[in-house]
DOTOR-111537 format. One record per residue: residue number from 1; residue in one letter; chain; y, x, z of N, C-alpha, C in turn. Coordinates in steps of 0.2 Angstrom, whole numbers, plus 2048, in hexadecimal, padded with zeros to 3 digits. Example, Ala and Ser with C-alpha at 12.3 -4.5 7.8 and 13.67 -1.06 7.14 Angstrom:
  pos  code  unit   nv   nu   nw  cav  cau  caw   cv   cu   cw
    1     a     A  7E4  842  827  7EA  83E  827  7F0  842  827
    2     s     A  7F5  840  823  7FB  844  824  800  840  827
END
This chain:
  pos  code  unit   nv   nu   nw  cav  cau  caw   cv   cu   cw
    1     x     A  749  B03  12A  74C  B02  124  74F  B09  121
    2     x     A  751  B0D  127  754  B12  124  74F  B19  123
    3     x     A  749  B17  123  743  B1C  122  740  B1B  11B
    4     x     A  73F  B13  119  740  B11  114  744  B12  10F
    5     x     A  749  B13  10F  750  B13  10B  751  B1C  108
    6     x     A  74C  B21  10D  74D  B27  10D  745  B26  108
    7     x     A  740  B25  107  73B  B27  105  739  B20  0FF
    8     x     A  738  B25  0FA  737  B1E  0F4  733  B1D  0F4
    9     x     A  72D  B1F  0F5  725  B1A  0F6  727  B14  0F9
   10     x     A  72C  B15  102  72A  B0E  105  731  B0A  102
   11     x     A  735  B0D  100  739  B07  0FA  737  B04  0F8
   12     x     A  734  B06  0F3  72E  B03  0ED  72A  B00  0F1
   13     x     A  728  B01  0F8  721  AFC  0F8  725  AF5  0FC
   14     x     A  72B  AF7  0FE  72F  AF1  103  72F  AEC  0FC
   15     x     A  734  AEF  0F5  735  AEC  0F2  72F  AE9  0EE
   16     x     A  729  AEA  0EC  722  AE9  0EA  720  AE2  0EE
   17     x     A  725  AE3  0F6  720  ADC  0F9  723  AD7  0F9
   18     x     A  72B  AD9  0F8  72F  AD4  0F6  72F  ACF  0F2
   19     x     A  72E  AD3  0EC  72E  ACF  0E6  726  ACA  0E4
   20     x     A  720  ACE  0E8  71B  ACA  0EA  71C  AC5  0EB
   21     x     A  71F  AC3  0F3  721  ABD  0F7  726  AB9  0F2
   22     x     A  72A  ABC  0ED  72C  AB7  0EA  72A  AB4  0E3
   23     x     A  724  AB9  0E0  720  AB3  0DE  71C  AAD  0E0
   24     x     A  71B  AB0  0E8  715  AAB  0EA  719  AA4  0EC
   25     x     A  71F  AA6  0EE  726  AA2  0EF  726  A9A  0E8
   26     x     A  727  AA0  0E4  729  A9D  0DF  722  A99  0DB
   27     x     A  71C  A9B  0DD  719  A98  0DA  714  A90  0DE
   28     x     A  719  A90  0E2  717  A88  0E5  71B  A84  0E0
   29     x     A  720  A87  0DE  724  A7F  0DA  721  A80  0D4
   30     x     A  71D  A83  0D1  71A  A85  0C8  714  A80  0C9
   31     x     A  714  A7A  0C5  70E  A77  0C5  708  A78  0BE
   32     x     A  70B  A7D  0BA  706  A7C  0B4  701  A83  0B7
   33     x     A  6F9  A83  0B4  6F5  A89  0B5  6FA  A8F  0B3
   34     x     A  6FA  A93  0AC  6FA  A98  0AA  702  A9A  0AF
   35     x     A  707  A98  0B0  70C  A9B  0B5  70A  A9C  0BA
   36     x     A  708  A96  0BC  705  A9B  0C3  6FF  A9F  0C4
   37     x     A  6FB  AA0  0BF  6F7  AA6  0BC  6FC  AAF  0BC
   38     x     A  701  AAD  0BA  705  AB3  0B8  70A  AB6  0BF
   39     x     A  70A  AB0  0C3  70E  AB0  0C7  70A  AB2  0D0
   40     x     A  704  AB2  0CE  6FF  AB5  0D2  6FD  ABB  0D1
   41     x     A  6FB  ABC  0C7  6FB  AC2  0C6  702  ACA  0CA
   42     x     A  707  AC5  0C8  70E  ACA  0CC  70F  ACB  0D3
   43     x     A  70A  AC5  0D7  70C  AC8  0DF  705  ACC  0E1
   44     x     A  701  ACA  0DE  6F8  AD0  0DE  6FA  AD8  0DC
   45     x     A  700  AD7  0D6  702  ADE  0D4  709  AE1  0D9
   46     x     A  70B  ADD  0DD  711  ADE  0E4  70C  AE0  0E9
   47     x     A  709  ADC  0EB  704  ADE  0F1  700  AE5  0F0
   48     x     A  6FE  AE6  0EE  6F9  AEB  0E9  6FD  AF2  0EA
   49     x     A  703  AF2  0E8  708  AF7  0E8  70A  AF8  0EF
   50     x     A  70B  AF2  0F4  70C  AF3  0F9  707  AF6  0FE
   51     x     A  702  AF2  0FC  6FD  AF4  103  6F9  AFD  100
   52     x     A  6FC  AFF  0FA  6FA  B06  0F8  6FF  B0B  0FA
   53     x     A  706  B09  0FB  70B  B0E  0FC  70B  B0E  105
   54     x     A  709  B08  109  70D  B06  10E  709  B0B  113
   55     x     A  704  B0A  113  6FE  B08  111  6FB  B02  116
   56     x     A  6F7  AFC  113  6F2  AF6  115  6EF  AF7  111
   57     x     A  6E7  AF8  114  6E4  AF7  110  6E0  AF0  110
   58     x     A  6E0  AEC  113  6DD  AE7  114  6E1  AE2  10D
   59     x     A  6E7  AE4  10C  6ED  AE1  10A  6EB  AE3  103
   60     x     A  6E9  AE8  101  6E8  AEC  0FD  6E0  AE9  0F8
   61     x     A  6DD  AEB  0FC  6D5  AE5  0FA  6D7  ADF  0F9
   62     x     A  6DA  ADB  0FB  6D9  AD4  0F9  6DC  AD4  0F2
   63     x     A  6E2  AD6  0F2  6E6  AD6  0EC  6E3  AD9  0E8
   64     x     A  6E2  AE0  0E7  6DE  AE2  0E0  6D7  ADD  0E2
   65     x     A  6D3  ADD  0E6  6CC  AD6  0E4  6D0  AD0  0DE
   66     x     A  6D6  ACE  0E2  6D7  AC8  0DF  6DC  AC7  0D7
   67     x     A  6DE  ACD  0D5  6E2  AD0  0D0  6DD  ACF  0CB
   68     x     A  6D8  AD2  0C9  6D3  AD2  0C3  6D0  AC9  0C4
   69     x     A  6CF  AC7  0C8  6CC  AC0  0C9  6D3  ABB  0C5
   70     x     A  6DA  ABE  0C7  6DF  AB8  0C5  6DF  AB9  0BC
   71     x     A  6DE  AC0  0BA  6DF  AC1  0B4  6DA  ABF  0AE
   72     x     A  6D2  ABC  0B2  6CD  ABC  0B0  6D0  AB4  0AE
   73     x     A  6D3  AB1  0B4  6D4  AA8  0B3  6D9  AA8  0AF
   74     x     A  6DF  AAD  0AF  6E4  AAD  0A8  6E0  AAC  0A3
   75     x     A  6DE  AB1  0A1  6DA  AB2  099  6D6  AAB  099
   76     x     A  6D3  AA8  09E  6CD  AA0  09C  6D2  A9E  09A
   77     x     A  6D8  A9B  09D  6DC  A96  09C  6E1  A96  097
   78     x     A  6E2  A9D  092  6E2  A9F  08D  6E1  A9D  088
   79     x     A  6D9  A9F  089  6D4  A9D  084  6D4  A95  081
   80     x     A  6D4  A93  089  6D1  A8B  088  6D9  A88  084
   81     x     A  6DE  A8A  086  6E5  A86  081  6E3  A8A  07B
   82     x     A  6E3  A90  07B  6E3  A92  070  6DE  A8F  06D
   83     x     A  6D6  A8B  071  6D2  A85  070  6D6  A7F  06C
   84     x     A  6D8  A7E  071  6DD  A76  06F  6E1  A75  068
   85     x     A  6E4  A7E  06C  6E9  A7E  061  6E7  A7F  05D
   86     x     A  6E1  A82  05E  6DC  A83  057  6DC  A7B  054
   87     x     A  6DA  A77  057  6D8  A72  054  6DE  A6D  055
   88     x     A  6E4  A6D  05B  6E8  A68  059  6E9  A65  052
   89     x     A  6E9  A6A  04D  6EE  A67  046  6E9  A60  044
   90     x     A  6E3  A60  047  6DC  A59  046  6E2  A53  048
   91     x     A  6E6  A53  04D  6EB  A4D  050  6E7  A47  053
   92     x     A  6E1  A48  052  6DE  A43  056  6D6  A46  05C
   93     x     A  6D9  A42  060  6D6  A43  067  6CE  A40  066
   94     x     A  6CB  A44  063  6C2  A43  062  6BF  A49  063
   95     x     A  6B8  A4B  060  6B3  A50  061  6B6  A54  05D
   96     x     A  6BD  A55  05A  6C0  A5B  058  6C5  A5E  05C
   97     x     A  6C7  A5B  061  6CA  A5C  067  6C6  A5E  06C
   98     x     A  6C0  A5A  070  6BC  A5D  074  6B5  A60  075
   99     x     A  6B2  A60  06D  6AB  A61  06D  6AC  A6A  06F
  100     x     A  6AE  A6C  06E  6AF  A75  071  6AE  A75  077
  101     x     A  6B0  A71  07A  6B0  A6E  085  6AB  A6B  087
  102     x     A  6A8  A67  081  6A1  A63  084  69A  A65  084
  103     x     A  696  A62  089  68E  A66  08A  688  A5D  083
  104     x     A  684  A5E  081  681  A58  07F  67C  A57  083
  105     x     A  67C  A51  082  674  A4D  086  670  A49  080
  106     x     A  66A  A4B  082  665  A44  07F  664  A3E  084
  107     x     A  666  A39  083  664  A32  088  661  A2D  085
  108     x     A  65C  A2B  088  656  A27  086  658  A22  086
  109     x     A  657  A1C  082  657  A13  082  657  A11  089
  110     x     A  65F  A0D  08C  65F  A0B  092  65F  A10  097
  111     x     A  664  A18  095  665  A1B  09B  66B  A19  09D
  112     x     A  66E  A19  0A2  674  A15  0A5  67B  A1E  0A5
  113     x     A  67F  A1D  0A0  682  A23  0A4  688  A22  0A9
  114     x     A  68A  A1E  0AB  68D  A1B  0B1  68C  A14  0B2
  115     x     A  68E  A11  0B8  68D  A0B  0BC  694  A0A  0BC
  116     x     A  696  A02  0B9  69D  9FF  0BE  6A0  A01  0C4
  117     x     A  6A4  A05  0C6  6A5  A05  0CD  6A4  A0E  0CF
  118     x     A  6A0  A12  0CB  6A1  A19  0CB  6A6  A1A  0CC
  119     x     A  6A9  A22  0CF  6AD  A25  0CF  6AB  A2B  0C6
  120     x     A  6B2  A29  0C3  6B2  A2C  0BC  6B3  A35  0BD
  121     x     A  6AD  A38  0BA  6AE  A40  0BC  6AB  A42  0B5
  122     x     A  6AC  A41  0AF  6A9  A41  0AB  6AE  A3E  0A3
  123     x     A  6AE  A41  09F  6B1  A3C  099  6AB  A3D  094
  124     x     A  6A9  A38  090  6A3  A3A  08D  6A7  A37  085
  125     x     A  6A2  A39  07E  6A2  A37  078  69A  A37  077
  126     x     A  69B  A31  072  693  A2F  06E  695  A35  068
  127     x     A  68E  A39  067  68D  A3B  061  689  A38  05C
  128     x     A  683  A33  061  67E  A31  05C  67A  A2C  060
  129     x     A  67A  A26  05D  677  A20  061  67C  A1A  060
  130     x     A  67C  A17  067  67F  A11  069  67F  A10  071
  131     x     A  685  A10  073  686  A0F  07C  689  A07  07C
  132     x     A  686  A03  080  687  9FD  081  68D  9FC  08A
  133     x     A  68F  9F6  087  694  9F7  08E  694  9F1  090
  134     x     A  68F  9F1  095  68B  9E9  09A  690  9E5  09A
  135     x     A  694  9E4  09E  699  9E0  0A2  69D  9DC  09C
  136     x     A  69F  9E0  094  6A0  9DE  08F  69D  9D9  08B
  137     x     A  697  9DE  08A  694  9DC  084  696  9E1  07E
  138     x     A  69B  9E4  080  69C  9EA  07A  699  9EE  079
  139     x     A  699  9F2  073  695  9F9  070  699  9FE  070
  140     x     A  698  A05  070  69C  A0A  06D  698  A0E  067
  141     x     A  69A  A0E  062  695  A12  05C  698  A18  05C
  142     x     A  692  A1D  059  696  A25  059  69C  A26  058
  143     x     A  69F  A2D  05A  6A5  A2F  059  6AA  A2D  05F
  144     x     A  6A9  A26  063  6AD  A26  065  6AC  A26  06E
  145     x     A  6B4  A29  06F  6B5  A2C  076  6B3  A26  07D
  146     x     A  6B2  A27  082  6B1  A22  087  6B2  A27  08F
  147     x     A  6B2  A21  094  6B2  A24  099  6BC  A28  09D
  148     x     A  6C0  A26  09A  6C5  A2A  09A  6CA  A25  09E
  149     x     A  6C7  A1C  0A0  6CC  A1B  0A0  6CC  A1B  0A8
  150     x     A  6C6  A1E  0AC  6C7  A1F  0B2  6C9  A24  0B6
  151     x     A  6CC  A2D  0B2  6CF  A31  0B4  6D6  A30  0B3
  152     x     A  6DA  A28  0B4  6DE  A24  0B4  6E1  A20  0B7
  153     x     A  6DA  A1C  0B9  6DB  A17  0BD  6DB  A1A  0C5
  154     x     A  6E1  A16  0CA  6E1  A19  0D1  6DB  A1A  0D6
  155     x     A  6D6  A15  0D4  6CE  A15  0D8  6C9  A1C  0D2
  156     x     A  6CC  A1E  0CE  6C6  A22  0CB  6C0  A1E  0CA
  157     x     A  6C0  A19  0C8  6BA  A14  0C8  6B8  A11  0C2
  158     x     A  6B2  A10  0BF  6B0  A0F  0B9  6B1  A07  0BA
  159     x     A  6B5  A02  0B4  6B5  9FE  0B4  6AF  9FA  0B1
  160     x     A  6AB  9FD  0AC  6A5  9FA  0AA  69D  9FE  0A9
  161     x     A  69A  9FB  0A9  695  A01  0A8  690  A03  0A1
  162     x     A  68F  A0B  0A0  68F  A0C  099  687  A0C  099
  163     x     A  684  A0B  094  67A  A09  094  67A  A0D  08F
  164     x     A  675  A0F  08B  673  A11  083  66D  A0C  083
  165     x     A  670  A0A  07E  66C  A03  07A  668  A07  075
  166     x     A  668  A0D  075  661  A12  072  663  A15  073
  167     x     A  65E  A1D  06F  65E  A23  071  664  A25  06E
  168     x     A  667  A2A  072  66E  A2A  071  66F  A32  073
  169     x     A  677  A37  070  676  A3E  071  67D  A3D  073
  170     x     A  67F  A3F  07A  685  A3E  07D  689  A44  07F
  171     x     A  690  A45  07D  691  A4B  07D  696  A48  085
  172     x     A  699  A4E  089  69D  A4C  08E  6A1  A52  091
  173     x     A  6A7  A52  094  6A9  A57  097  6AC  A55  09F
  174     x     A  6AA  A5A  0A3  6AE  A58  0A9  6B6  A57  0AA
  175     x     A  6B6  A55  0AF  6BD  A50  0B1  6C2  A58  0B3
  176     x     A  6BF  A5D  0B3  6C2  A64  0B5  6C6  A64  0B0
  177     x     A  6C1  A68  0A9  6C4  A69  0A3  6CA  A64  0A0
  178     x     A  6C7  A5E  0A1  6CD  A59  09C  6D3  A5A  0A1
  179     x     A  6D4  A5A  0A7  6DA  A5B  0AB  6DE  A65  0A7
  180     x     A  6D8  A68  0A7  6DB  A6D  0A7  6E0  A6C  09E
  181     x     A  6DE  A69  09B  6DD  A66  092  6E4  A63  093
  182     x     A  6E4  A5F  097  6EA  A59  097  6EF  A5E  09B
  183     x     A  6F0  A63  0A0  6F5  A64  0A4  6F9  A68  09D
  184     x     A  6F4  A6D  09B  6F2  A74  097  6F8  A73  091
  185     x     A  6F5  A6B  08E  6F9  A6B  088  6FC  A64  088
  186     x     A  701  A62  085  704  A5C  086  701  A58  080
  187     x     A  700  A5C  079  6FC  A56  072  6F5  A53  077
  188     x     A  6F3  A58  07A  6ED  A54  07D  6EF  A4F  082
  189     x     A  6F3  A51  086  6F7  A4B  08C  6F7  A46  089
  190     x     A  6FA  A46  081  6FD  A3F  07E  6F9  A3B  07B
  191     x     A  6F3  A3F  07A  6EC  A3D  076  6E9  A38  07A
  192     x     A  6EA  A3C  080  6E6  A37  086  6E9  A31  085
  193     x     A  6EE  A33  087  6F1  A2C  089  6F3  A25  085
  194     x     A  6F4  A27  07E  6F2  A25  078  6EC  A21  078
  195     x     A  6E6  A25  07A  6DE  A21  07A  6DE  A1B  07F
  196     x     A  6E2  A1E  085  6E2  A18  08C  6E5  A12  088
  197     x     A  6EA  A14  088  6F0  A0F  086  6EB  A0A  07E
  198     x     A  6EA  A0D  079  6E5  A0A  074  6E0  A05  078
  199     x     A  6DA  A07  07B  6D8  A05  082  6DB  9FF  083
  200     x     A  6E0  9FE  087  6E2  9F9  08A  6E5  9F4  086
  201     x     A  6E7  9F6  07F  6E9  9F3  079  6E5  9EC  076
  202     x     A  6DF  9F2  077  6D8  9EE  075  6D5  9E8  079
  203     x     A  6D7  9EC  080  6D5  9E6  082  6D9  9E0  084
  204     x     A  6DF  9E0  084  6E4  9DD  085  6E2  9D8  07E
  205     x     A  6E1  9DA  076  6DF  9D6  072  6DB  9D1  072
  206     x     A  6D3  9D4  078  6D1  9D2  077  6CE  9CB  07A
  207     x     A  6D3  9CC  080  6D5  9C7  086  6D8  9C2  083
  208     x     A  6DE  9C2  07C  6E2  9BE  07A  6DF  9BB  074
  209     x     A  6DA  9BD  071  6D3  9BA  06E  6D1  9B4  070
  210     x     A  6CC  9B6  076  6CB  9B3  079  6CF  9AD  07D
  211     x     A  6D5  9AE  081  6D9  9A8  081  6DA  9A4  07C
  212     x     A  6DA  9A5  074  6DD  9A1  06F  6D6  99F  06D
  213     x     A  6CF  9A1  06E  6C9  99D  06E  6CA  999  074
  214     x     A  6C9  99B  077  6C9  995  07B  6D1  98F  07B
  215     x     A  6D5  990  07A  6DA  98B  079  6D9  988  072
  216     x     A  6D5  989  06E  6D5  987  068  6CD  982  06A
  217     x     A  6CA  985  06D  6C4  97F  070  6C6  979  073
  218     x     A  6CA  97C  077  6CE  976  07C  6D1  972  077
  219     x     A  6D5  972  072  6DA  971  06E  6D5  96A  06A
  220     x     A  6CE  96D  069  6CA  967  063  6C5  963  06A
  221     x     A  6C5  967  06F  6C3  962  072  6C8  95C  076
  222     x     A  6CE  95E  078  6D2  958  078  6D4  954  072
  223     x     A  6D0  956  06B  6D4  951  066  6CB  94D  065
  224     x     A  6C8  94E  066  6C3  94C  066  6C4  945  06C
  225     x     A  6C5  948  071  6C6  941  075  6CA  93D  074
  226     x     A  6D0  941  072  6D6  93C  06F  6D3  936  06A
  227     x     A  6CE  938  064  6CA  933  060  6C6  931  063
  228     x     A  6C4  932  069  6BF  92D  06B  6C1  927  06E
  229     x     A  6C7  929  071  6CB  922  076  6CE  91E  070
END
């Protein structure tokens, strides 16, 4: 310590590896990307210092290897949020929210793009066509989002399965990006969960439709019998 305290290189390098450790420290309790982007960046720039002055070179290598690597994932993750607020002021969660993020398909009449019971790794929108929903009997026409409400649900599992009842252009993004989308920005967190939530609106309506048809069938068939006695 007192060799250290005499010479400012190994000051600098004791204090260099200090403040490292306590980014790395610090960066277990930071849950969003870009801090702990920045907070990597600082202990690659601690280590680096350190294993130059101390000298480690082993110490030294990884750090600077892994320094340009952290700064390469800042700037994506950058990128991909000034994406998002580009086009927030849209205020609605459609192809002007993710068409930037998504790849297209052509799918042929009666290609299946998941089965009931899938594990959801994928969120898709129709561009052009008509996706049929077996189990239903429903359609989805262009424009509209699908697929979202099993990176939700606790099984990650497709509750029904999606068909093209023709040829159809399918756009889709993986379940990476839309997590990265949702943690990244909160309009889009809300958006999501707006769509779920609408979702389960819908079909809640739809459930209670249905109950009022059939109690309304019930209702003419006990008056029917009632005039026949």
């Amino acid at each position: 310590m007192q060799a250290a305290l005499e010479s400012p290189s190994e000051l600098f390098a004791i204090l260099s590896v200090v403040v490292a450790a306590a980014f790395v420290l610090v960066s277990s309790f930071v849950k969003t990307m870009i801090p702990l982007r920045w907070l990597a960046i600082g202990s690659n720039v601690g280590f680096v210092a350190y294993g130059a002055l101390h000298p480690s070179y082993p110490m030294l290598l990884l750090h600077a290897t892994l320094l340009p690597l952290n700064f390469f994932r800042l700037a994506e993750m950058k990128r991909l949020t000034r994406r998002v607020e580009a086009v927030r002021a849209e205020g609605e969660l459609s192809s002007v929210w993710l068409r930037p993020y998504m790849r297209a398909a052509k799918m042929r009449k009666g290609a299946v793009l998941f089965h009931q019971g899938d594990i959801g790794d994928r969120l898709y929108m129709l561009a052009d066509g008509r996706i049929e929903l077996v189990e239903t009997g429903g359609s989805l026409a262009p424009g509209q989002i699908f697929g979202e409400i099993a990176f939700f649900s606790p099984d990650r599992r497709r509750r029904l399965t999606a068909r093209c009842a023709e040829p159809c252009t399918v756009l889709s993004i993986d379940e990476s990006t839309v997590k990265q989308l949702y943690y990244q920005n909160p309009a889009f967190g809300f958006k999501m969960i707006e769509l779920v939530a609408s979702r389960f609106a819908a079909d809640v309506d739809r459930v209670n439709a249905d109950l009022a048809k059939v109690r309304a069938e019930r209702d003419q068939l006990a008056a029917k019998l009632a005039e026949s006695d």
